[in-house]
TORDODO-7749 format. One record per residue (C-alpha): z, y, x; residue in three letters. Coordinates in steps of 0.1 Angstrom, whole numbers, plus 5000, padded with zeros to 4 digits. Layout:
N
ZYXALA...
This chain:
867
543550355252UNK546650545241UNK549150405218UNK552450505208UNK555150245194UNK558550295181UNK560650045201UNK564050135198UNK566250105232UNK568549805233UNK571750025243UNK571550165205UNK569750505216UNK567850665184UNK565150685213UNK561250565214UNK559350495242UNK555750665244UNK553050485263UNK550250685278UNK549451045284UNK550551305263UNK548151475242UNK547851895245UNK544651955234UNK544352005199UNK544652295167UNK547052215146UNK548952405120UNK551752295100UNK551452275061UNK552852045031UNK550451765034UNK548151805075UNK544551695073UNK543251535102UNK540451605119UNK538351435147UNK535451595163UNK532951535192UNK533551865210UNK532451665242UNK529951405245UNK528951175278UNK525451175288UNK526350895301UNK527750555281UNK530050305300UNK531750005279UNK535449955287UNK536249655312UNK539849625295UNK540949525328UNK541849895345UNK542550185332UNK538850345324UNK538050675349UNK537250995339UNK533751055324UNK532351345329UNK531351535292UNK529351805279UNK530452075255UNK528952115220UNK529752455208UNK527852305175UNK530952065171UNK533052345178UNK531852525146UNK532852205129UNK535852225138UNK536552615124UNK534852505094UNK537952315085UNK540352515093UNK537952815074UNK538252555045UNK541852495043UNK542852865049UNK540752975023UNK541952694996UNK545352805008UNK544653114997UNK543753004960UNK545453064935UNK543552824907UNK543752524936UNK546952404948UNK548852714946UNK552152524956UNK551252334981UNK549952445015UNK547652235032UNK547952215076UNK545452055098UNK545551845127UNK542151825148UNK541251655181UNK538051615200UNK537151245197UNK534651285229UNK532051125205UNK533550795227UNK535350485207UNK538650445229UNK539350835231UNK538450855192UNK541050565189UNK543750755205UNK542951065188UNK543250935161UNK546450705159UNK547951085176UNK546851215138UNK548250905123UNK551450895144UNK552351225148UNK552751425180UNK555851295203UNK558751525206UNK559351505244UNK561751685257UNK564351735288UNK566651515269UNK564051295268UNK563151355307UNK567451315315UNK567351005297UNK564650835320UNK566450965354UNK569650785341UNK567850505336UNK565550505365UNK562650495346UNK559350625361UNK558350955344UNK553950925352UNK552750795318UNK556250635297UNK557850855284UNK561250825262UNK561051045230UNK562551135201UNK561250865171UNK560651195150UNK557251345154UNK557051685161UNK554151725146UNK553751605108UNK551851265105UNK548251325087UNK547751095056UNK544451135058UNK541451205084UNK538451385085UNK535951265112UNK534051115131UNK530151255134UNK529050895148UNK528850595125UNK529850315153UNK533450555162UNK533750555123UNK533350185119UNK536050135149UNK538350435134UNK538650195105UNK538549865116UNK541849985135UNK543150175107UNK541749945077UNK545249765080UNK546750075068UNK544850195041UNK544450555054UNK541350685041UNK538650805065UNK536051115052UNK533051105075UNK530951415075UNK528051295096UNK528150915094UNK525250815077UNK525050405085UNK524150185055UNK526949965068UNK529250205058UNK528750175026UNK530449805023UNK533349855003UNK534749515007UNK534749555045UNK535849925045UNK537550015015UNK539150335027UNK535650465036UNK534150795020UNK531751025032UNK529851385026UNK527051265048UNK524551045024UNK523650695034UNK520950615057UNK519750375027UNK518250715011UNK516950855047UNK515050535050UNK513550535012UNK512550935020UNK511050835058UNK509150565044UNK507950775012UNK506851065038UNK504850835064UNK503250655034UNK502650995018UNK500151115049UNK498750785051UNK500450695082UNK500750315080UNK500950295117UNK504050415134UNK506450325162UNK510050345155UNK512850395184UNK516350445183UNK519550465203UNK521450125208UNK523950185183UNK525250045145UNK523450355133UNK519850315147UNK520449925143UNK521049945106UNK518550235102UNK515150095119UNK516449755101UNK515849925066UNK512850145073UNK511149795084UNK512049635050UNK511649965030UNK507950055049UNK506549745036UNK506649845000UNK504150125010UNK502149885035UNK503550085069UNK503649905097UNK505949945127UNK503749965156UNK506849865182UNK510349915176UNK512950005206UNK516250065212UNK517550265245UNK521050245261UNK523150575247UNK522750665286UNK519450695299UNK518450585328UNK515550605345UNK514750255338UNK515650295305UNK513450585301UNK510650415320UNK510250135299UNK511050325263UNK507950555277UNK505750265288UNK506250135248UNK504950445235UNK501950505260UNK500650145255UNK500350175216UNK498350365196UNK500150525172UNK500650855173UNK503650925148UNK507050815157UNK510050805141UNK513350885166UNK516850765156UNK519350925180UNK521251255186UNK519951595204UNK521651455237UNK519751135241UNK516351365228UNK516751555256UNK516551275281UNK513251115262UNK511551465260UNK512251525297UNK510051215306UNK507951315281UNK506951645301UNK507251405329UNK504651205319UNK502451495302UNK502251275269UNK501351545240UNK499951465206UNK502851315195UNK503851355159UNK507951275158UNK509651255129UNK513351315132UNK516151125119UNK518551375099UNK520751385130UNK518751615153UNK516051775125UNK517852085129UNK518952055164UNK517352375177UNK518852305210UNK515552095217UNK513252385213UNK514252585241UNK512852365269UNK510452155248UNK509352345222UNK505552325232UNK506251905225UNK508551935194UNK506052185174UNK504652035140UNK508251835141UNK508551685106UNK512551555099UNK514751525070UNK518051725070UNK520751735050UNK521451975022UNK522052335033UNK524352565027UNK522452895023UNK525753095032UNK529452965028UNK531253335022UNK533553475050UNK532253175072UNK530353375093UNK533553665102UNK535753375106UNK533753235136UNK532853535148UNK536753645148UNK537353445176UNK538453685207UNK538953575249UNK542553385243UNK544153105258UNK545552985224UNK543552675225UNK542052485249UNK539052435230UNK538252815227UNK539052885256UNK536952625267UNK534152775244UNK534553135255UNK534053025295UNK531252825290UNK529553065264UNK530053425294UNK530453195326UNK533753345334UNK537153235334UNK539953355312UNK543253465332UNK546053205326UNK543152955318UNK544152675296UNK540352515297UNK540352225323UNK536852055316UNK533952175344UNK530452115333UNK527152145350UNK528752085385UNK530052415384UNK533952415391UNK535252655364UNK537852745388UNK535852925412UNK534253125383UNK534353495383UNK537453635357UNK536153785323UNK536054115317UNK537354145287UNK534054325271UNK532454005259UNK531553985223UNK529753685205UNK527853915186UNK525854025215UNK524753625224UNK522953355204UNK524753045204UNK525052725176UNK528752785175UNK527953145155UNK524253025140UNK524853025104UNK521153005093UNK521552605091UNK524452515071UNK524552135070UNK526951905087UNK529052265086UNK528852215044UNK529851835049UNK532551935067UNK533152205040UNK532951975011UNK535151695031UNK538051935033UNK537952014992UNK537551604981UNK540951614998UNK542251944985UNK540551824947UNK542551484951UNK545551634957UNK545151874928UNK544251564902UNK547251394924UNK549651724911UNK548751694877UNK550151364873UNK552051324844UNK555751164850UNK555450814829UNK551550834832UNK550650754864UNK548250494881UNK550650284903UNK553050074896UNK555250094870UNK553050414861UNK554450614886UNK553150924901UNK552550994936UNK554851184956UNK553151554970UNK556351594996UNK555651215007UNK551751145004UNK550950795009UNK547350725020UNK546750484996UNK547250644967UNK545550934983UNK542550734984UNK542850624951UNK542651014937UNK539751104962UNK537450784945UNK538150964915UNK537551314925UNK534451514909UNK534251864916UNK531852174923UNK531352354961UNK529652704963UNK527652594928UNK526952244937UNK528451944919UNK530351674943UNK530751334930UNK530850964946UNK529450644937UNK531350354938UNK530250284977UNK532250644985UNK528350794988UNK527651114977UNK523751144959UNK521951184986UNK518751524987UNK517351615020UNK515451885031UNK512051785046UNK511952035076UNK509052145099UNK509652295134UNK507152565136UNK506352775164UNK506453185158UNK504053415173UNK507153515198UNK507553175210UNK510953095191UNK511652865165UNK511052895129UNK512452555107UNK510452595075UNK511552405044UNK508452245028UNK509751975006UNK512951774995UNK513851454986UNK516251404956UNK517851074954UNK518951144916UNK515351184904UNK512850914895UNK511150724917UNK507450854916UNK508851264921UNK511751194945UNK509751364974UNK508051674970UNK505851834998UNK504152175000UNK501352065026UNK499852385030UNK502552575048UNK502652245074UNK502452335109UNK500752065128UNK501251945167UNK497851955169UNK494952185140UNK495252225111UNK495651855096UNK497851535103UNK497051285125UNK495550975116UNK497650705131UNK496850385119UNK495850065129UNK492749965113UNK490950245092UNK491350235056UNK488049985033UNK486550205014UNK485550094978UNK483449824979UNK484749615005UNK488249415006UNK490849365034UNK491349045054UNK494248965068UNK494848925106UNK495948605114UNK499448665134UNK499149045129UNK500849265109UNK499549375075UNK498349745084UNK495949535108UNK492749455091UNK489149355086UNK486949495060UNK485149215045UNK482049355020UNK482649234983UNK480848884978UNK477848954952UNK478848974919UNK482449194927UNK483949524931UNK486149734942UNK486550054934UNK489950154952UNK490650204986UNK492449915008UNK491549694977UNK493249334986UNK490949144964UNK487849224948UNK487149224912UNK484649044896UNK482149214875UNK481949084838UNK478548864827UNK476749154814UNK477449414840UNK476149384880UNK477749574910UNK475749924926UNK474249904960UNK477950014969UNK479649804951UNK482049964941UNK481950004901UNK479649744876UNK477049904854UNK474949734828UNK472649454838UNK468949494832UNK467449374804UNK464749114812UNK461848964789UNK458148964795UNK457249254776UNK454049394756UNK455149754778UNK455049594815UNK451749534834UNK452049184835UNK452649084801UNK449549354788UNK447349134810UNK448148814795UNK448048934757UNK444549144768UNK443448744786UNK445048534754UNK443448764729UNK439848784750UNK440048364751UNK441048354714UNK437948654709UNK435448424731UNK436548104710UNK435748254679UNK432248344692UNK431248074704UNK431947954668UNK429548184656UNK426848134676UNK427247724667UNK427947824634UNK424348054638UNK422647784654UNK424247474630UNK420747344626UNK419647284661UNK419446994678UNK422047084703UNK424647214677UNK423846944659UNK423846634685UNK427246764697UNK429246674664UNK429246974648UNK432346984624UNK434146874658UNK433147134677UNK434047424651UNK437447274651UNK437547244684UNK436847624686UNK439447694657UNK441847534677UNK441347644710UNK441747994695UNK444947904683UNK446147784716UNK445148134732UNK446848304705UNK450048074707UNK450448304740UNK450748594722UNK454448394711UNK455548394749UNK455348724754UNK458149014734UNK461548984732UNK462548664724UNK464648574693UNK466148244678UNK462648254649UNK460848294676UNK461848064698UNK461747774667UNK457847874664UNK457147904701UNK457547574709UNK455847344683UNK452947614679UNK452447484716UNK452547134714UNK450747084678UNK448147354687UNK447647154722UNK447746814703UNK445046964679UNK442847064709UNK443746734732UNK442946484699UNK439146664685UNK438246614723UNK439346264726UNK437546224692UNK434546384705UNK434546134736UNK435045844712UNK431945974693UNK429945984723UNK431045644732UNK430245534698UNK426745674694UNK426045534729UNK427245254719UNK425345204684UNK422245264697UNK422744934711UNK420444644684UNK423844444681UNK425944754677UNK427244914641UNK430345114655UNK429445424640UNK429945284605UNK433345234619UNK433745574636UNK432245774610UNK433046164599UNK436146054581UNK437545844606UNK437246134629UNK438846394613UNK441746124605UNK441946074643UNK442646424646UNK445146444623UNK447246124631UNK446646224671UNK448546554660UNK450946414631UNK452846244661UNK453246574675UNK454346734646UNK457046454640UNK457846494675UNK458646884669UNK460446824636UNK462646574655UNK463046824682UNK463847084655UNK466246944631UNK468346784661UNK468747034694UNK466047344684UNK464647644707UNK467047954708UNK467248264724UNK470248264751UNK470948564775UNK470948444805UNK473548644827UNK473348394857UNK471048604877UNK472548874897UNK471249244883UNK469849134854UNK470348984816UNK467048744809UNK466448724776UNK464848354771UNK464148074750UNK465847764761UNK464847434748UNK467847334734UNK466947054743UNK465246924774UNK464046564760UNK462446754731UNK460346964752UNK459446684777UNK458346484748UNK456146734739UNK454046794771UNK454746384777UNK452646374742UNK449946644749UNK449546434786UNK449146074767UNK446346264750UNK445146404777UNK444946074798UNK443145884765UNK440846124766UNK439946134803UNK439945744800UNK437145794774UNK435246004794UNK435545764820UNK434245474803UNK431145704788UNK429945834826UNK426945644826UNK425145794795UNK421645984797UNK422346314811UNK420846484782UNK423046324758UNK426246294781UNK429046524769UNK431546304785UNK431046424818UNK431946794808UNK434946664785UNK435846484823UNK435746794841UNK437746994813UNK440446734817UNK440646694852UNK441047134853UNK443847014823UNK445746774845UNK445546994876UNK447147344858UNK449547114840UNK450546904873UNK450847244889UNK452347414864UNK456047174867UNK457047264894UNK456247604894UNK458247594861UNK461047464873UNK461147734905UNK460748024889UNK463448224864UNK463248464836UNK460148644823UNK458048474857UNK458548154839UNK457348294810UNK454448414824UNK453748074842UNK453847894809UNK451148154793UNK449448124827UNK449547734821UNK448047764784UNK445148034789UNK443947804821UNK443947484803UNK442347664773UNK440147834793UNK438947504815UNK438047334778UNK436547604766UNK434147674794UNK433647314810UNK432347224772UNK430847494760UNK429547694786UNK426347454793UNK425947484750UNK425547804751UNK423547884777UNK421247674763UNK421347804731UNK421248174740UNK419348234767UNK417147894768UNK416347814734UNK413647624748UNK415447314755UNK417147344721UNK414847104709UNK414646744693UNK411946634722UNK414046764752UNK417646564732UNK415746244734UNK414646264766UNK416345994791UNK
């Protein structure tokens, strides 16, 4: 590294010694206050870190004619605010620029050259070392004045790691630093690098923008590579924390040596091959592009979707040899420049000269010739630029393409621009500085003969100001407000490159329209639509994701909502559960209105039973008449006749009470349901038990020692059947007053609301059948007890059967009950009544009538006493 100190000689000589090689190669012009530049005119392919043991050996660098335009950007710049009259018109601004090599140590010494000022040496100098025997290779005795005058300020570098070393070595002496292509986050630390301040915007927006466009084509599956460097580093580290706001993934990250080897190359290409994304996202610069897209053709990988980092989106470079690869190339770049006046004649104004190294560097390179008196002393290619053939001196740069005189893609050229007036603006609001009013101490004013960088700096924090129509100011990290320019590398029908503008992204706006895309005019690697690249396909509506245990989020299951939720959004993390009156579609994806259940009067089912209920109730009442026709025969007669018709009347009301079960059920209805039930049931249950007890009786009283029918005599039966069903009724009332029936939607069945009467309480309706069953068994005790009378007088065998067809429906009927749900229980219930009814009816008065009807024969007083 070169350094130069001011160590004055012992023997009181005003003399310095100068360590290290003397520096020619540079553009300099003198002016009131000499801006600095630093650019990477010549880059290694090849990176090498400094052993700080020997001094390092030449590395062999390629020329960027790109960097060169850089360069005459700032000296367009300055001559042209030079030549204002409304912007410093008495003080002329100089510059100072060297080719930092895009390498730390040779930016270092550049740059403390700028700082320093160029030694005077001279054959004083040279007389001075021979008296003193000193060796005259690399120290050299100079004059402490600088022949060249010291720059206050620098603009420079392109790469965000020499920036960070430029002012970690400079820090100490608060000369600011203008970088015009740094774009590290890192940067923007203000504590650690408060002489810091760029045109180029932060990576933090880059990363915000790149993770906004993957997100925006649904690409939640990318890898993400970058050159080993602060930049990359700091980059990939804020797209992985920004991406995961929009659920992208990184498929792999990598980072690659700055030099790549074959090694290098083979494992970075062994990443991409063995994953399955398809999109990736390249942090690096043209040079190390080149190497990755060699290997690429290598390896005949296409269908890659790369997405550039802003510092190769425009590097057109690229397309010549991989064009094919780099088509439907989606990359942010910075703001353009559509045309900076005059810039294009001043670049183009440059003739065959040995004036500067650099051009004459340029010209050589550019016509493959070499200029008489050559000044250039960098070979390239492996081509000795000695042994070229002499220029002709016909060469024009109007009759070639080359980035130096491209002015189609005004970028880092415009950074440059607007790097040059922050420092030309801060020395104007420096100028107008009031004597007595000034911002330092003592409110002093700062000195335009004798600029110090630290107030310099102070005035460029400050400094707000318009370029070619577009307003300049900093925030208080020294960033500018960062817009890109979403750029697509399209292919033209000739073969050559076309970069198409077809969106921005503009920090200064809100969040949700910060990046604006025209899809349509998208050319694509591959058809006419982006790739999918992800790693498990997006749910569709209906379904939910699951989580991979130990892998990243964009990897998923698709789980199927549970019954009873929804989803109706793509990627849904949870489903939704429907509300208690609304049931999921087949798809599940949105919750309509349940179904409204009841047995109804409209549905089959529920027509059958009131057609079955009111045919019972019909066939009870005519059996009535044909007793109440036949009232005087024997058989009517011998049967108990006022117990039969109210046995009739009441086992017509008990195939009417079905009619209640059946219609949509309401809290009235409900309250009558119930008790019609049980006391219509009690009614029927306690005329047959009196009916047995009759039979028993007369059996009984035929007997010579026997008077129980005085006992059991018309009254007492009818007051049988009234206290067998007054229990019942105080049962209801009970039931009633406490915990009645009610209707109560029932939304606990999936699909469908059943309207239904629920007990309100269970003990009441147990009580109730408990009751009817008590009855029941009495009267099948009865029956029991009277099974060895005559035949011709026995009605207690049929009152045994009827009870026996009672017990089973009944017995059957509770669990079936208690398995079934909405209008099925229902119907089970009716089912339950009509069968019992039905068994009573028929098991007793079946064998009556036909007797009665169709063998009135037997209907006699002769064939009733028979034994």
């Amino acid at each position: 590294m070169v350094s130069m100190g001011q160590h004055c000689l012992a023997a009181g000589l005003d003399n310095c010694i100068f360590l290290g090689e003397e520096g020619k190669n540079s553009l300099y012009e003198e002016g009131d206050v000499v801006i600095g530049g630093l650019f990477p005119l010549h880059y290694s392919p090849v990176s090498s870190l400094p052993k700080y043991k020997t001094k390092p050996t030449p590395i062999t660098y390629n020329f960027s004619s790109r960097a060169l335009r850089w360069m005459l950007t700032m000296t367009f710049a300055i001559k042209e605010i030079n030549h204002r009259s409304d912007l410093l018109p008495h003080l002329k601004l100089g510059f100072h620029i060297r080719d930092s090599c895009d390498d730390i140590p040779v930016s270092l010494s550049a740059a403390l050259l700028l700082v320093n000022g160029q030694p005077d040496v001279g054959t004083r100098a040279e007389s001075l070392n021979r008296d003193k025997g000193l060796e005259s290779n690399s120290h050299y005795n100079v004059n402490c004045a600088a022949a060249q005058t010291v720059s206050p300020v620098i603009i420079g570098d392109a790469a965000s790691g020499v920036s960070m070393a430029l002012l970690k070595a400079l820090g100490s002496f608060h000369i600011p630093l203008v970088s015009y292509f740094a774009s590290c986050s890192c940067l923007s630390n203000q504590k650690e690098f408060p002489t810091f301040m760029r045109t180029m915007p932060s990576d933090a927006f880059q990363i915000r923008a790149l993770a906004r466009l993957v997100s925006y084509f649904g690409w939640t599956w990318v890898g993400v590579i970058g050159v080993d460097s602060d930049y990359a580093r700091f980059a990939i580290q804020l797209f992985l924390k920004e991406s995961v706001k929009y659920g992208v993934c990184a498929s792999y990250t990598h980072f690659y040596p700055v030099g790549l080897s074959q090694q290098a190359l083979d494992e970075l290409l062994d990443v991409i091959q063995m994953s399955s994304s398809k999109v990736i996202i390249n942090f690096s610069n043209e040079s190390e592009m080149q190497g990755i897209m060699r290997e690429v053709r290598y390896r005949n990988i296409t269908s890659l979707q790369w997405i550039a980092s802003e510092s190769w989106a425009t590097a057109k470079s690229l397309w010549e040899k991989f064009g094919d690869l780099l088509t439907g190339t989606l990359g942010l770049a910075i703001r353009r420049a559509d045309v900076i006046p005059g810039l294009k004649q001043h670049l183009t104004s440059v003739r065959s000269s040995n004036e500067s190294a650099f051009l004459a560097e340029f010209w050589e390179e550019l016509f493959n010739c070499r200029l008489n008196g050559s000044v250039n002393n960098h070979s390239h290619g492996g081509v000795d630029h000695l042994n070229r053939l002499l220029c002709k001196g016909t060469e024009d740069l109007k009759n070639v393409y080359s980035p130096y005189s491209d002015v189609t893609q005004l970028r880092v050229s415009y950074n440059v621009y607007k790097s040059v007036y922050l420092v030309a603006h801060a020395l104007e609001d420096m100028s107008n500085c009031k004597i007595g009013q000034g911002p330092f101490l003592n409110r002093t004013c700062a000195d335009l003969k004798n600029v110090k960088p630290w107030q310099l700096i102070h005035y460029m924090k400050r400094a707000h100001f318009s370029a070619l129509g577009e307003k300049v100011h900093f925030d208080e990290n020294g960033d500018p407000i960062a817009y890109y320019d979403l750029m697509n590398w399209q292919r033209r029908p000739d073969g050559s490159l076309h970069l198409v503008k077809v969106g921005f992204y503009d920090a200064s706006t809100p969040d949700g329209r910060s990046l604006v895309i025209n899809e349509s005019v998208i050319q694509w690697p591959v058809g006419k639509q982006a790739f999918q690249s992800v790693c498990s396909v997006s749910c569709p509506p209906g379904s939910r994701i699951a989580r991979r245990k130990g892998e990243p989020i964009c990897c998923f299951d698709c789980v199927p909502c549970a019954e009873g939720e929804v989803s109706n959004n793509t990627d849904s993390l949870e489903c939704s559960r429907c509300s208690e009156d609304t049931w999921p579609n087949k798809a599940r994806d949105i919750c309509f209105p349940k179904t409204i259940e009841y047995l109804s009067y409209h549905e089959l089912m529920g027509i059958v039973l009131c057609v079955v209920s009111v045919f019972g109730a019909c066939v009870s009442l005519s059996i009535l008449a044909i007793f109440f026709k036949y009232k005087e025969t024997p058989l009517v007669r011998a049967n108990n006749m006022e117990l039969s018709f109210l046995l009739l009347v009441f086992l017509a009301l008990c195939f009417l009470v079905g009619l209640l079960f059946i219609g949509e059920p309401s809290d009235w209805l409900c309250r009558i349901r119930y008790p019609a039930f049980g006391i219509s049931f009690a009614l029927c249950i306690s005329c047959l038990l009196a009916k047995t007890v009759v039979v028993l009786m007369a059996f009984r009283s035929t007997l010579p020692i026997s008077n129980a029918m005085k006992w059991f005599g018309p009254t007492q039966q009818r007051a049988s059947v009234l206290l067998g069903t007054v229990v019942q009724v105080i049962i209801c009332l009970i039931w009633l007053l406490t915990s009645p029936p009610h209707a109560n939607n029932n939304t606990d069945h999936s699909a469908v609301i059943i309207i239904e009467c629920v007990t309100g309480s269970e003990i009441g309706f147990w009580c109730v059948l408990g009751y009817i069953s008590i009855l029941a068994c009495m009267c099948l005790l009865m029956a029991f007890f009277a099974r060895k009378l005559p035949d011709n007088f026995n009605e207690a065998k049929f009152i045994t059967f009827s009870m026996l067809i009672f017990f089973a429906v009944w017995i059957t009927f509770i669990p079936v009950y208690v398995s079934t749900a909405g209008k099925y229980t229902v119907a089970v219930h009716i089912f339950a009544i009509l069968a019992s009814a039905f068994g009573v009816l028929f098991c007793i008065f079946a064998p009556k009538c036909y007797i009665i009807v169709l063998e009135p024969e037997k209907n006699s007083k002769t064939n009733m006493m028979q034994r």
